[in-house]
N, C-alpha and C positions, 0 to 999 in steps of 0.2 A: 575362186570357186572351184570346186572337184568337178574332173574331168565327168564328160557326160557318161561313160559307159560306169563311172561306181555311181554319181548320181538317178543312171535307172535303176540300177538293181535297189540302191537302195529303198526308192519309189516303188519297184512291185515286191519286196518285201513287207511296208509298210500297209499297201496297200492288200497284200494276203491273211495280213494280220492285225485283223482287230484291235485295235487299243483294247476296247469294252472286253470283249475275249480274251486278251492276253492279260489284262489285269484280273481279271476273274478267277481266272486260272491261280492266282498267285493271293487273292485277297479275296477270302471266302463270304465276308458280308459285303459286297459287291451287290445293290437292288437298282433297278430305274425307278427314276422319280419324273414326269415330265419327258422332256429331251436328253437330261443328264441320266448318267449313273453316279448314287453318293455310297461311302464309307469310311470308316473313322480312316485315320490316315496310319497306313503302316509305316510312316517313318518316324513319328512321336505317340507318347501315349496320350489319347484322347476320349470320352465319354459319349460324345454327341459329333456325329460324321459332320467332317469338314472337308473328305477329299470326294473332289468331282473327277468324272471321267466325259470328256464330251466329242461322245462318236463324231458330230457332223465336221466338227476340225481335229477327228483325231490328233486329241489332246488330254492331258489331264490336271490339276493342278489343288494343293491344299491350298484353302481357303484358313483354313487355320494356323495356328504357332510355326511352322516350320518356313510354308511359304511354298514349296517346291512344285516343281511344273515340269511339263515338257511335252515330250512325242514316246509312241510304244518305244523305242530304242532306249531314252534317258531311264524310261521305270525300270526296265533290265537289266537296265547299267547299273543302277542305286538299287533297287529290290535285290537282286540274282548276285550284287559285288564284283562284275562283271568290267572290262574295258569295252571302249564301245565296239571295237570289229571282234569281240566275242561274243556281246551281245546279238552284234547284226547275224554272227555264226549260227547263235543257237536259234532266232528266230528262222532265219534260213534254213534251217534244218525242220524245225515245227510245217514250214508253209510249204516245203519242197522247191524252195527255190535253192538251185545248185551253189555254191559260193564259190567263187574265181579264185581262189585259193592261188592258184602262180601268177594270177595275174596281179594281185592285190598285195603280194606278199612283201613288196619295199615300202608297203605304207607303217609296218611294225616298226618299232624307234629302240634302243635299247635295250634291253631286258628282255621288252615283249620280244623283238626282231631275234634274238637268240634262243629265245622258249620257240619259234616255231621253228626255227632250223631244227633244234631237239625232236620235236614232232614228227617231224619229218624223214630224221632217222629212224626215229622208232616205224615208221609207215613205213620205210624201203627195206626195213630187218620182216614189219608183220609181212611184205609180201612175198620175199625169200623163205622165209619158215611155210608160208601157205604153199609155194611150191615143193619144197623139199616133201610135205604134207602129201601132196599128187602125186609125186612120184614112186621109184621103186623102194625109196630106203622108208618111207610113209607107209608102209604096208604093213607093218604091227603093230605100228600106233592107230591107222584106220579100224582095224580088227577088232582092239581093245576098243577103243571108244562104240563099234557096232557092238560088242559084248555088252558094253554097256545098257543096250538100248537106246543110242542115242543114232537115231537117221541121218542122213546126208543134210536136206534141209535145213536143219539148227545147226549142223557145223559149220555150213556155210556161213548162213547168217551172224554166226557167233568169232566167222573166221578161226579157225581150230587151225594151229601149225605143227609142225614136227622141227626139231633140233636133234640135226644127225649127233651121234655119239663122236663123231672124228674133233669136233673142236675147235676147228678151222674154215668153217661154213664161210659165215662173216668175214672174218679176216682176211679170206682170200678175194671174195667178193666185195669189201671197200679196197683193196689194192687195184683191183681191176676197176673200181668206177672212180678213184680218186680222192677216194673220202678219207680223209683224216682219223687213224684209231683213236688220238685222246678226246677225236669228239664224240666218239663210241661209246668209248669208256665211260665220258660226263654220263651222260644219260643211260649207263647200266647192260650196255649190250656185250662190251668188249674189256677185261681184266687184263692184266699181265700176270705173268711168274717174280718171284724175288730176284732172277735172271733177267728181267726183262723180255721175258716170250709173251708174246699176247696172243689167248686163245680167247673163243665164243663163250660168256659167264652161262649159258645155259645149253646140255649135251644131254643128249637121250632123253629127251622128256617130252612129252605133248606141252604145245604150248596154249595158251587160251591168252588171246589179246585181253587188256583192263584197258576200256575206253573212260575220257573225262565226260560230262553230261554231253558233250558236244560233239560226242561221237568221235574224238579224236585218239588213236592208241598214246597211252603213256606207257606201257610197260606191260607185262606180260605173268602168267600163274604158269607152272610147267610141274608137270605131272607125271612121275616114272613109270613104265610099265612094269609087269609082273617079272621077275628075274632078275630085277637089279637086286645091288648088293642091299642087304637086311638092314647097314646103318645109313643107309641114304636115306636122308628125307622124303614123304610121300610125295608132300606137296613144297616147293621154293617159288615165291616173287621175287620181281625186281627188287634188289636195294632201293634205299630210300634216295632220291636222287631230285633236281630241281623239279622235275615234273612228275613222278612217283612219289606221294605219300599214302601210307595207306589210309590216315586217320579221313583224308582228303577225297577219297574214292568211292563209290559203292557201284559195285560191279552190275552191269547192263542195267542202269539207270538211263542211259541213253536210250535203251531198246524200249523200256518199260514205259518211258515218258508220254508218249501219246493216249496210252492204256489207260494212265495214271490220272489226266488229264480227261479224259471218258468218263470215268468210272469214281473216283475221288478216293478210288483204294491202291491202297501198295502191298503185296505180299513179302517178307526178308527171312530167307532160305539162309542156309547157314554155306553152301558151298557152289563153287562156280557147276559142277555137275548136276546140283539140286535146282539151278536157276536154268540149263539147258532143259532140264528133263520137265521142267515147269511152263516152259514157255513152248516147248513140243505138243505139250498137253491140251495147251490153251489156253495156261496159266500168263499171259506176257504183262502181266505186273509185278512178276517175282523180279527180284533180286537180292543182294547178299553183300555185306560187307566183309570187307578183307582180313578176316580174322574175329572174334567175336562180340566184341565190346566197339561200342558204338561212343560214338566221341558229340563236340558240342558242332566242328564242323558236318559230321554226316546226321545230325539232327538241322543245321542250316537248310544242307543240300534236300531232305526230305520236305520240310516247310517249301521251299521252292516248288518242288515238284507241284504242289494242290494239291499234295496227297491228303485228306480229312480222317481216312481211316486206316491204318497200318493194323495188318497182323501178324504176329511173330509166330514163323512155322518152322522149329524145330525138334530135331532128332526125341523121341519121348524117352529114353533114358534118365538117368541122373546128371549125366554130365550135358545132356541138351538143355536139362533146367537149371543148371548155372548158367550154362550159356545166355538161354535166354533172359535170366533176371541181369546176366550185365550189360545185354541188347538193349534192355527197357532204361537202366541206367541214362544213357545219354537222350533218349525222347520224351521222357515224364516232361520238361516243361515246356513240350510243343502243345498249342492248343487242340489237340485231335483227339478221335479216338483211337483207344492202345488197347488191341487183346492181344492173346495167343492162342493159338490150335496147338492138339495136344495130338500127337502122330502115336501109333500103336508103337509102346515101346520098344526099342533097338531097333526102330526101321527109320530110315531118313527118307526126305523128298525125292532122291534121285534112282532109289531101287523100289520105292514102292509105286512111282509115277507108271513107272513102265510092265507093272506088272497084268495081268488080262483085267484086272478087276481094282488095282491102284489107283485111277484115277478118281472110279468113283469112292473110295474111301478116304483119300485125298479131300476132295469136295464136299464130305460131309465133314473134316475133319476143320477148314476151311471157315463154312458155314455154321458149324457148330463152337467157335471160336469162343471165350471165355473172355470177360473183359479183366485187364490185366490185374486188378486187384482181387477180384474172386479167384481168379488161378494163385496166384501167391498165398491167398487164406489156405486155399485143399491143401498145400504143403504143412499145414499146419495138424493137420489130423491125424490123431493119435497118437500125437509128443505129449511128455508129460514132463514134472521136472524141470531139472539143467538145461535137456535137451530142448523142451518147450521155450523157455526163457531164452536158447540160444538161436534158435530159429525165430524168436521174434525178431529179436535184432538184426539179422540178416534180412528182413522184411522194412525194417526202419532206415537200414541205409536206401531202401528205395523212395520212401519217404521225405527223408533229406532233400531228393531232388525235388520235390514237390515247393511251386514258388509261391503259393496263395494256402497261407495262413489256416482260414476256414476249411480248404480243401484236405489239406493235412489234419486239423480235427477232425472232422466227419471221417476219415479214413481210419483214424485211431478209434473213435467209436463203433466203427464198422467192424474190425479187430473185438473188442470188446464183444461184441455181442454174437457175434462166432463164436470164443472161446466161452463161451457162457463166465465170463470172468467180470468183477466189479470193472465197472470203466477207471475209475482212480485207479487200481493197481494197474492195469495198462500204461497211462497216463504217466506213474512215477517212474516205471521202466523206461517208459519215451523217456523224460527229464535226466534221468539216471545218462542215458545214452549219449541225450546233445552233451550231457556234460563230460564224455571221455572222448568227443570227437574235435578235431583241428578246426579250426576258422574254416580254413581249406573246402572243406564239404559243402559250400555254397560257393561255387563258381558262379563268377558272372553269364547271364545271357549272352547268348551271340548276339552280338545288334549286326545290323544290315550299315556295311559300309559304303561311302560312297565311292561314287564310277574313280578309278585310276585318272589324274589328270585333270578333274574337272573342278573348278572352284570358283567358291560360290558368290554370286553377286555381293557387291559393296555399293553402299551408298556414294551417288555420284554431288558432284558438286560445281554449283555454277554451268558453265559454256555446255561442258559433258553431260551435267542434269537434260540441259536446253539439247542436246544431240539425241540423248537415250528415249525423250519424251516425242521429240520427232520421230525418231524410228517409232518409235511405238502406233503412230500417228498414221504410219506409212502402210504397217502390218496390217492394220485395222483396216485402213481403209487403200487400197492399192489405183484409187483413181486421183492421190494427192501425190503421187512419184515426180508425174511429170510437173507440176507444181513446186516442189519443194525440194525434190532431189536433188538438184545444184547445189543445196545450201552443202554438201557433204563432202564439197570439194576441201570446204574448211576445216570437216572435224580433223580435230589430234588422232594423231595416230593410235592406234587400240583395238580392241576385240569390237567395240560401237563400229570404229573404220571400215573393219574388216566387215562389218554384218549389213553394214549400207552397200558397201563397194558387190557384196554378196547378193543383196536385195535388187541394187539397179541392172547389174550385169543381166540376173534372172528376168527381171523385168524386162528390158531390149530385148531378147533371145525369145522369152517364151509366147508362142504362138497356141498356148491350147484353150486361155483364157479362166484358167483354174486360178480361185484368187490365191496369192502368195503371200501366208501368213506365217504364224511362228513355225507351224507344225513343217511348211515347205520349206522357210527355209534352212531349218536344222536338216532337213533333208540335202539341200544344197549346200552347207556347211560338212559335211557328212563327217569326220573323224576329228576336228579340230574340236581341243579339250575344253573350248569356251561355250559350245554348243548351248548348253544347259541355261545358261541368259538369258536366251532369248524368250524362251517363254517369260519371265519375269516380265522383261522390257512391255512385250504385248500387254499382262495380266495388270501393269502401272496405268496403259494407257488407259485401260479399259475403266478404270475409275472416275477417267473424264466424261463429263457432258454429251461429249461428240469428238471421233476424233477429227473434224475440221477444225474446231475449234481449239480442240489440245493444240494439234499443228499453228493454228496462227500465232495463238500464245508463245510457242516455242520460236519459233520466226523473228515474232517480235523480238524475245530475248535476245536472238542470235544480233538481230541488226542493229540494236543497242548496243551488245557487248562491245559489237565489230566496230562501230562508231565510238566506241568510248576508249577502246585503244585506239584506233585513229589519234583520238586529241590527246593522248598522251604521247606518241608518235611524235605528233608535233608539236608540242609543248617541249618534249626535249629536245627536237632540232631548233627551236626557236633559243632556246638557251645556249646551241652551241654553233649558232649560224654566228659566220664571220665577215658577210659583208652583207649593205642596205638592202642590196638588190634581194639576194636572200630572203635577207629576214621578210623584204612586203611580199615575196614570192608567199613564204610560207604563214604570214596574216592573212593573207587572201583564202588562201587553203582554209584555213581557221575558221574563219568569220562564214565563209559556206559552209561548211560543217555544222557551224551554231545558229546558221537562220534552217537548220535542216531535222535543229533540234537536239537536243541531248539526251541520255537515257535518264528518268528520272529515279531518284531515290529509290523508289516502290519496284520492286518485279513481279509479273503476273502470277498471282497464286500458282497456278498450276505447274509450272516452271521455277518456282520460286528458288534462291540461293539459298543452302542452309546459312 
């Protein structure tokens, strides 16, 4: 069983957070019916709700094709594709419970155990850069950023650094605390020269941390001030690195998430300055992806969120309106709704925010939002020709993303009837098109993968049927332990073992008298990858009668089985006993056995052997 201080936290995370709430948040037809909450099941496609959510054992479970079950942690882990002390992270972050982050840090196994040492450097560089930030060499980069219009307050919040110009911040600072450069280097902090000199990959720039949903830094945007040289770059990220992708990222999604969560909107700002200046404002559902095109993973991460309605609020130029149609690119087959706001040409988010009278134009621009397919038509107005023709097609690659059939006609008819055009000549132009494009233009969906580690129940067989059906028995009903527990001296070794051995220990120990059913004790299981079981085992039992009755059933099997190797036991020592005394020793044995009864042919339905 896990140590008691992760098994509480893990109990008042649980207990801060709603199953009903935290799935709601993530599966928008979520209604109560009764005692349950039902909706079709986001892990297969289904017509008529089969998945329950049921508060009073904070639990949830499809009753449909899939089968799947559990506690708020498993939906996070399989919804969000999450491991589970990421999940435990991020609800922990949602309910304001701190995470023990050094204290829990050896329970990481491989990969993961390496991603967080990663993290970790990147957190000892963001806290170094926030000093260098406070001090005296931070005093032109504070300047510019209050030039900006941007306050103290959102830098904080946003954690804002400076990266002196010298080069050797970092480097001198992991010699003094012992840290290893190539493990700098992994994760993008620290380069060498062709000579092998290792200097800081980031000098003279404002830094702005890039956090994962989880609030945790992965890497950093850095920003030069006014006076550097003309061919420097404005803006450089981290290199792509194990924990730096950009396609993977969207910047202060962490900050924005309880807003988002509120309100069922998300605003996507085209820069990390247009999201400070938006969330000063008021705005804390802005954020911005790492560059302008939006991928199938930062349309996952936004379904996540609950977001229902996204508005795209870019720069109103010509180049904000590429931008933005290759924004919409990667979210057309999210089920939400998609506008954009149209900002007073050549002005972006982060200089009109802060202007005396910005905001509120801002918020009309906002509220006056355009659903994405009427903004794409106005571009249409007063093309004629070639030109006409060419701009349709560039509306049709957005089309392409579109995954429902009918939605895509009715869109081409809606086209049609704008351009005052026959709908057939629309119509063969679409045809004309599919047929100059690659297979390639219909990417697969993101599906929702399952939790890292966990896999999934298998039909059991015989003895182990007779064990899983007991436990199930146990769950259900917690005043047949002391009855029956004993029998689990016998099971085989396995995840069943481990979940009895898990269930009695709980049992002995707990004095609050809260019954101990699947939901607790996946709680008391807390990181081990077989977790996800358990519910099943409960949701089997639950099809019985009664669970005393499942229990006696399974009993009985057990003491049959147990008797019926017995006499094979003995039936092969009688074959290889070598003297009289022996052999009546081992008939006698026998013959008590068989006035004791044997198992018969038949096994109790409920328990039955395939």
């Amino acid at each position: 069983m896990q140590d008691p201080e992760f098994r509480q936290f893990i109990e008042r995370v649980k207990l801060r957070s709603p199953v009903e709430v935290a799935i709601g948040e993530r599966v928008s037809g979520l209604r109560q019916k009764g005692v349950l909450w039902w909706a079709c099941c986001p892990f297969h496609q289904e017509r008529t709700p089969s998945f329950a959510v049921d508060p009073r054992r904070a639990t949830w479970r499809c009753f449909g094709a899939c089968g799947e079950g559990g506690d708020v942690i498993s939906f996070v882990e399989r919804f969000d594709g999450l491991s589970f002390l990421d999940a435990l992270r991020l609800l922990a972050r949602q309910c304001g419970e701190e995470f023990p982050e050094r204290n829990l840090r050896g329970r990481a196994r491989g990969e993961e155990a390496r991603r967080d040492d990663g993290i970790e450097f990147v957190r000892w560089a963001a806290a170094i850069y926030r000093e260098c930030w406070q001090g005296n060499d931070g005093a032109a980069a504070r300047a510019y950023m209050s030039g900006r219009g941007l306050g103290t307050p959102v830098l904080e919040a946003f954690g804002v650094g400076w990266a002196p110009e010298n080069g050797q911040t970092l480097v001198q600072r992991a010699q003094r605390d012992k840290i290893a450069l190539e493990r700098l280097i992994e994760v993008g902090l620290v380069r060498r020269t062709d000579g092998g000199r290792a200097y800081d990959f980031f000098r003279g720039r404002v830094l702005i941390p890039i956090r994962d949903r989880l609030g945790r830094t992965v890497g950093f945007g850095g920003r030069v001030l006014a006076g550097a040289p003309p061919d420097a770059p404005k803006y450089v990220n981290t290199s792509e690195t194990a924990l730096f992708h950009k396609g993977r990222l969207i910047f202060a999604l962490d900050l924005a998430a309880a807003e988002v969560r509120r309100t069922g909107r998300l605003l996507v700002v085209e820069g990390y300055t247009d999201v400070m200046a938006a969330h000063q404002a008021g705005w804390k559902s802005a954020v911005a992806v790492l560059g302008t095109a939006t991928t199938e993973d930062h349309a996952a991460l936004i379904r996540r969120s609950g977001a229902r309605n996204v508005v795209l609020v870019f720069d109103g130029d010509e180049a904000g309106r590429k931008a933005t149609a290759r924004a919409l690119l990667g979210l057309l087959r999210l089920p939400i709704q998609l506008s954009v706001a149209v900002l007073p040409e050549g002005r972006d988010p982060g200089d009109l925010l802060v202007e005396a009278d910005g905001a509120e134009r801002f918020r009309a621009a906002v509220e006056g939002a355009r659903e994405w397919f009427d903004w794409s038509l106005e571009g249409l107005a007063g093309r004629r020709g070639a030109d006409l023709a060419s701009a349709v097609d560039e509306r049709f690659h957005l089309l392409v993303a579109l995954e429902r059939p009918l939605e895509r006609s009715a869109r081409l008819a809606e086209m049609a009837r704008y351009l005052a055009l026959p709908e057939a000549d629309v119509r063969a132009q679409w045809a004309a098109f599919v047929r100059t494009q690659r297979p390639a233009v219909h990417p697969p969906a993101t599906a929702v993968a399952p939790p890292r580690g966990a896999s999934a129940p298998r039909p059991a067989q015989g003895v182990e049927r007779a064990f899983e059906s007991l436990l199930g028995a146990l769950l259900l009903d917690n005043s047949l332990v002391p009855l029956h527990g004993h029998w689990f001296e016998h099971c085989p070794s396995g995840d069943v073992a481990l979940f009895a051995r898990t269930l009695l220990e709980r049992y002995a120990s707990d004095t609050s008298g809260e019954p101990i059913d699947a939901s607790a004790l996946m709680t008391a299981l807390g990181d081990h990858p077989a977790r996800a079981q358990v519910m099943a085992l409960q949701a089997l039992a639950e099809t019985a009668e009664s669970a005393e009755a499942l229990a006696t059933d399974a009993v009985r099997w057990l003491e049959r089985a147990r008797r019926d190797a017995t006499l094979a036991d003995l039936g092969s020592a009688l074959a290889k006993s070598e003297s009289s005394a022996e052999e009546d020793a081992l008939l006698e044995h026998l013959h008590r056995e068989l006035r004791n009864g044997r198992v018969p042919t038949h096994q109790p339905e409920s328990v039955q052997s395939p």
